[in-house]
C-alpha positions in Angstrom: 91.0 76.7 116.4 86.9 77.0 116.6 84.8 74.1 113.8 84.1 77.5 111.8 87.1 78.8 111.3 88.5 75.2 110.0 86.2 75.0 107.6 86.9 78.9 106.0 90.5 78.1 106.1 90.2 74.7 104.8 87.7 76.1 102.2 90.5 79.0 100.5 93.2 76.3 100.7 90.6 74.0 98.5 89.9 76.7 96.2 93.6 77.8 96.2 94.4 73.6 95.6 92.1 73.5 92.6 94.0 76.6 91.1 97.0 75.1 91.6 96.1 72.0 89.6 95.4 73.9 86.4 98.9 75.4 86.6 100.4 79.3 85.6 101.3 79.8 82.1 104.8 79.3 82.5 106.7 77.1 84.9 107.3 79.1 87.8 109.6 79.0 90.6 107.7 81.3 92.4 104.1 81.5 92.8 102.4 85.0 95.2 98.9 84.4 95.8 97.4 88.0 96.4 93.8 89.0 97.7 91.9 91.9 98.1 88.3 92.5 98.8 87.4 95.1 96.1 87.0 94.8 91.9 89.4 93.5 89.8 89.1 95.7 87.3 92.2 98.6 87.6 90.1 101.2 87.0 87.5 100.9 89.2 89.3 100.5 92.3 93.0 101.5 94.1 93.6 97.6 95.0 92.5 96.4 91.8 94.9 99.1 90.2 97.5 97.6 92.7 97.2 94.1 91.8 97.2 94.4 88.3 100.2 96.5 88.4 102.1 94.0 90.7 101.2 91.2 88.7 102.3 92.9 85.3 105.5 93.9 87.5 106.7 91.2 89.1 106.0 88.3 86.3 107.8 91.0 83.6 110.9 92.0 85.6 111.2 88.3 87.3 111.2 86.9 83.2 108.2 84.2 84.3 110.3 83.1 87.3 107.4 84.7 89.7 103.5 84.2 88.9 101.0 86.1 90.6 98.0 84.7 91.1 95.0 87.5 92.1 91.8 86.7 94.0 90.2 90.0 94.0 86.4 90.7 95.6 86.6 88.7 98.7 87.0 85.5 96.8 89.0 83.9 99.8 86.8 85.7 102.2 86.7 88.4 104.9 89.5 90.8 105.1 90.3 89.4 108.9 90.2 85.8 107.5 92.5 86.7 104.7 95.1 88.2 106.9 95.0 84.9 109.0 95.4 82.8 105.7 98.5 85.1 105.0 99.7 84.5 108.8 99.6 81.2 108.3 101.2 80.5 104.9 98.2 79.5 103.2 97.4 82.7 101.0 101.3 84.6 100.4 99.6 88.4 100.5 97.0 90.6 100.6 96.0 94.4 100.2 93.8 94.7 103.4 91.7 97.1 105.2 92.2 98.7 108.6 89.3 96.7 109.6 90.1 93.3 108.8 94.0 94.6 110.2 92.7 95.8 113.2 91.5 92.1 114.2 95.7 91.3 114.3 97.0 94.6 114.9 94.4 96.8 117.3 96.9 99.6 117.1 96.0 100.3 113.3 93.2 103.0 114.9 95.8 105.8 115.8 94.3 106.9 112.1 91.4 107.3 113.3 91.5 110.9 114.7 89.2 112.9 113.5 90.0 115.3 111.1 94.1 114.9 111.8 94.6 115.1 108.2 94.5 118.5 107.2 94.7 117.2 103.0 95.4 114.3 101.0 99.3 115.9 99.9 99.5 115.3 104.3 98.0 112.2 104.0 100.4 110.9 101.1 103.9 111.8 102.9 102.8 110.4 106.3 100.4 107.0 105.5 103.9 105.8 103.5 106.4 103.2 104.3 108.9 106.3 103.5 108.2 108.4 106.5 109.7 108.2 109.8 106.3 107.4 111.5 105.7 104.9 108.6 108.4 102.8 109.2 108.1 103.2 113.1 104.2 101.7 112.0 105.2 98.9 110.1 108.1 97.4 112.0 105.5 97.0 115.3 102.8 95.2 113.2 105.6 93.2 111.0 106.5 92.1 114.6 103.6 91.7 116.4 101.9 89.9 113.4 104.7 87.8 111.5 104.1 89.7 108.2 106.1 91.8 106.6 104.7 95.1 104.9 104.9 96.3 101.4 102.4 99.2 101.3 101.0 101.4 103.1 98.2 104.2 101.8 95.0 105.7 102.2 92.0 103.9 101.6 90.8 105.7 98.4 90.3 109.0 100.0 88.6 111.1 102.9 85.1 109.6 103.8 82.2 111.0 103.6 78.4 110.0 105.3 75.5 108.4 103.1 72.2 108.3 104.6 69.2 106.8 103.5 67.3 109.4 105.8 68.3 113.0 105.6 71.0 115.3 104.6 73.7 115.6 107.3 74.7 119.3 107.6 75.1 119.2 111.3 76.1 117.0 114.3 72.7 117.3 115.1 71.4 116.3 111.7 73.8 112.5 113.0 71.4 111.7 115.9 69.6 108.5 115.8 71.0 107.6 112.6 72.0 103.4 112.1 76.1 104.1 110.6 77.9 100.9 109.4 81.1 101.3 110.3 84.2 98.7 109.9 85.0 96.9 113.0 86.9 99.1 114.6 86.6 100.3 117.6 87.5 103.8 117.0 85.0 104.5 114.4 82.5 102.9 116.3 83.6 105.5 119.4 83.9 108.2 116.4 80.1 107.6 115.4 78.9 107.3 118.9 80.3 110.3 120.3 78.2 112.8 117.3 75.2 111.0 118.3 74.5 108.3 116.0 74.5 104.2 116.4 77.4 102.6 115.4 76.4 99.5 113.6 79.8 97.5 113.1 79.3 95.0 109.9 81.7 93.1 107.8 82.4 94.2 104.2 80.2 91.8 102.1 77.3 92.4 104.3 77.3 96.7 103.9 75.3 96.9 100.9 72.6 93.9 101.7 72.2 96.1 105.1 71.5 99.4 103.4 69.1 97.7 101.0 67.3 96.2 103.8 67.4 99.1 106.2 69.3 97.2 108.9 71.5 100.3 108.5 70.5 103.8 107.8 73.9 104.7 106.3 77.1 104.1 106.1 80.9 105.8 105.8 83.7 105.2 103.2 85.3 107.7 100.7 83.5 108.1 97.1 85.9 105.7 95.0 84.4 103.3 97.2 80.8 104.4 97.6 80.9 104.6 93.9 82.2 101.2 92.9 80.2 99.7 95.7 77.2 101.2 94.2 75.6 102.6 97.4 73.8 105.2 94.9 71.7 102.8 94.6 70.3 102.2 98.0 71.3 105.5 99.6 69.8 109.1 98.8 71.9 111.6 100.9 75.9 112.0 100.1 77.3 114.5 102.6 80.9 115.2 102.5 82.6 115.6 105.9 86.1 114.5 105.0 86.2 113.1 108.8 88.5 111.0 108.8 90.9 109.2 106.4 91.7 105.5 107.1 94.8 103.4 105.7 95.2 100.4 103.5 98.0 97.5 104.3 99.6 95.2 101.9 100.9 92.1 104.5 103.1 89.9 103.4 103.6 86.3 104.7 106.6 87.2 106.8 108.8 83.7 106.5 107.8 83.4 103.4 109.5 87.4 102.1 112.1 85.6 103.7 113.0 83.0 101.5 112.8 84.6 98.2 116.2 85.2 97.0 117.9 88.4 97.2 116.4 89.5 93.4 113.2 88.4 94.0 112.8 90.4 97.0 113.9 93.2 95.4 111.8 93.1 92.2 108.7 92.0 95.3 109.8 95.6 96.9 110.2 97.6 93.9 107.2 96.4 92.2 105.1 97.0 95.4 105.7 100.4 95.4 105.6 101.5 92.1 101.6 99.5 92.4 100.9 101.4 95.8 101.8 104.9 93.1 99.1 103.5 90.8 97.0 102.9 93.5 96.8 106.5 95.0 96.8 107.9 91.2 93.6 105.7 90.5 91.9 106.9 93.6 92.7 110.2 92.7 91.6 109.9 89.0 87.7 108.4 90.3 87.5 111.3 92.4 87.7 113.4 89.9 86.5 111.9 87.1 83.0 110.9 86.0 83.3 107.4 87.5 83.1 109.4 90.9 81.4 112.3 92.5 79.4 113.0 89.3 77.8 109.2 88.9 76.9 109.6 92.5 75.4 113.0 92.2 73.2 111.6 89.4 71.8 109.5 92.2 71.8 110.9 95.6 71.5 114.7 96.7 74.7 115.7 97.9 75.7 118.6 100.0 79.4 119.6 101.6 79.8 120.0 105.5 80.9 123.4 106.0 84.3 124.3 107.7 82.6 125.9 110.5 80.3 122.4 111.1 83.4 120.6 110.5 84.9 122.0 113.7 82.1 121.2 115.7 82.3 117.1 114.3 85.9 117.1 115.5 85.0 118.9 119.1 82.2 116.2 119.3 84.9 113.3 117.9 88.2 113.7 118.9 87.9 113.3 122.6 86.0 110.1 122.4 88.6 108.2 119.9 91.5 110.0 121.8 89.8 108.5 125.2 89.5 105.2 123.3 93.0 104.8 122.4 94.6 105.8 125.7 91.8 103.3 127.7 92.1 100.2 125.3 95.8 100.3 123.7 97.8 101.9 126.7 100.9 103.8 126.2 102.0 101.7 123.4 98.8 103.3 121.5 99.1 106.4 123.0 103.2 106.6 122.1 102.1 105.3 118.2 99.4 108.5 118.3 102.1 111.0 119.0 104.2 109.4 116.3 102.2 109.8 114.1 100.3 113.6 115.0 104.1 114.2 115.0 104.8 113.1 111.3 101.4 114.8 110.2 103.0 118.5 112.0 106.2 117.9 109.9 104.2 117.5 106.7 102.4 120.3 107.1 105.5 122.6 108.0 107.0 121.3 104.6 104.1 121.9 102.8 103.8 125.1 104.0 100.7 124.4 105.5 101.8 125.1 109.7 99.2 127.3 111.2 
């Protein structure tokens, strides 16, 4: 273990020790420790929906026998570090994104297709511990990682490109251009291949780098552009709906493991009834004034056409494809299949097969 990651880990358990001291309302038998990166407030973001509904859950059906404590915007630090706290025991769970998982579990980027997804109905019955590929998804990491899943679900919606520079209508309108992206390596091979500079940053540094111009732009969908407030140091909005990247809520595997029989089922139940609030919420700030609208009163934003749209996933999917067969082998190429699998069967039930 390097100096620096010591003194992160040994600077959560402090702040976790001094929470401790003051003690939950009630005396609990129990106590889950749950962070995520985004705002605590439920209706501004899908984890901060999440957490508040798990909390409300868990302490109400457990009758004060569970307390859940919730350190929402990064309080415990980066989503990687987080999921290493949660590995080791020190933090009990977190809502995470793919790219603070992909640091423990590279194979997270088989999302990472471009426009695989045809909709977000697709999206829903696939990127769920319910579905065939979901469960095929979450025993691999549960075992390669030690963690045991409770959720699985998008990231608050398709993503969409914001610019400080120009309107992206085109692939050409992408060259050049300085794109954050998460650290993953597919999005970084995704960016690259239409021609602009992937420009990999963690999560608390995104908005600092727009600001400053250390990035010209950067990817997410709008629930997040919205409550990270990238209005106001971006002017172009362009909607590509490129790609759509998951969430994971991990578990500290050993430590699912003791809870008694009840309390691991009230932990299950109330996990997915929360992950249901989460997708509604995302849903509700697309659509609602919190959304698309406060970040039209601030930016100029167009829609990629579906004939532009084809020519980003000519450009895109060969390069991530390439990616995953060159850097995760046939393990990643056999969890792509799975999964392009599952997203054919959706469709078919949806009516949607071409």
């Amino acid at each position: 273990m390097t100096r620096s990651v010591s003194l992160k880990t040994l600077t959560a358990a402090s702040l976790l020790a001094a929470v401790a001291a003051v003690g939950p309302a009630w005396a609990a038998d129990v106590t889950i420790r749950l962070a995520h990166l985004n705002p605590a407030d439920p209706f501004e973001s899908h984890s901060g929906a999440m957490a508040a509904t798990f909390k409300s859950l868990v302490e109400t059906a457990s009758g004060g026998e569970i307390a859940v404590e919730v350190y929402p915007n990064g309080q415990l630090g980066k989503d990687n570090e987080v999921i290493q706290q949660v590995r080791d025991g020190i933090v009990q769970a977190t809502i995470s994104s793919a790219g603070g998982v992909a640091q423990h579990y590279p194979l997270v980027g088989v999302f990472d297709i471009p426009f695989a997804f045809p909709n977000i109905a697709v999206s829903n019955r696939v990127m769920d511990l319910s579905s065939e590929f979901g469960q095929t998804f979450a025993a691999d990491l549960e075992e390669a990682t030690g963690t045991k899943v409770l959720g699985l679900l998008d990231s608050g919606g398709f993503f969409a490109f914001t610019n400080s520079k120009r309107p992206i209508e085109t692939v050409a309108d992408m060259d050049g251009l300085r794109i954050r992206t998460m650290t993953l390596p597919t999005h970084q091979a995704m960016v690259d291949s239409l021609g602009a500079q992937p420009t990999p940053l963690p999560w608390a540094e995104v908005y600092t780098a727009l600001q400053t111009g250390v990035a010209d732009g950067q990817m997410n969908p709008i629930p997040v552009i919205a409550f990270a407030n990238f209005d106001e140091v971006q002017q172009y909005l362009s909607i590509t709906n490129h790609v759509i990247t998951p969430y994971l809520w991990l578990m500290n595997g050993a430590f699912y493991a003791d809870l008694s029989e009840r309390h691991q089922d009230i932990v299950d139940w109330a996990a997915e009834v929360s992950v249901e609030a989460g997708r509604g919420v995302s849903r509700v700030i697309e659509a609602s004034e919190r959304g698309l609208p406060k970040l039209a009163s601030n930016m100029e934003v167009n829609a990629v056409s579906p004939e532009e749209q084809a020519k980003f996933a000519a450009a895109a999917q060969p390069a991530v494809r390439a990616l995953i067969e060159e850097q995760y082998g046939e393990a990643g190429v056999a969890m792509l299949e799975a999964m392009l699998a599952e997203i054919e069967t959706a469709r078919t039930e949806l009516g949607l097969a071409d």
